[in-house]
C-alpha positions, 0 to 999 in steps of 0.5 A: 494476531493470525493462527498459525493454522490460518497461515500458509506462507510468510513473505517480505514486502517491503512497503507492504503494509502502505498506507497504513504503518508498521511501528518502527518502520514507517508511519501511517501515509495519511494523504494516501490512506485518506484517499483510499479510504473515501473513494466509492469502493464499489465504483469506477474509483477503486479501479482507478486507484488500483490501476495508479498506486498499485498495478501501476508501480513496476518495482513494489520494491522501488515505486518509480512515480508512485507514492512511496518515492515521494513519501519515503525517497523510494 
């Protein structure tokens, strides 16, 4: 739980909380978590898992060649 005055805004995104879940709505992506969780966070990697997965889908809401579309069908 956040303290209500700790927040500023409330946004929807969906997918937002991948890799991990949002029990009811989609389960943890182990692969993807896997992944992201065993790379060096310090290095070169984290920026190219950034720049594949995240700055490199076009539409957060329909990832087109991203995770998500193989997972999940878009």
């Amino acid at each position: 739980m956040i303290p209500a005055y700790r927040v500023d805004a409330v946004v929807e995104v969906p997918w937002g909380a991948h890799p991990t879940e949002v029990l009811g709505y989609y389960n943890l992506d182990r692969t993807m978590y896997a992944m992201f969780f065993l790379m060096d966070m310090a290095g070169e990697s984290l920026k190219t898992w950034m720049n594949e997965w995240v700055y490199g889908c076009p539409n957060r809401q329909a990832p087109q060649g991203c995770s998500l579309e193989f997972k999940c069908g878009g």
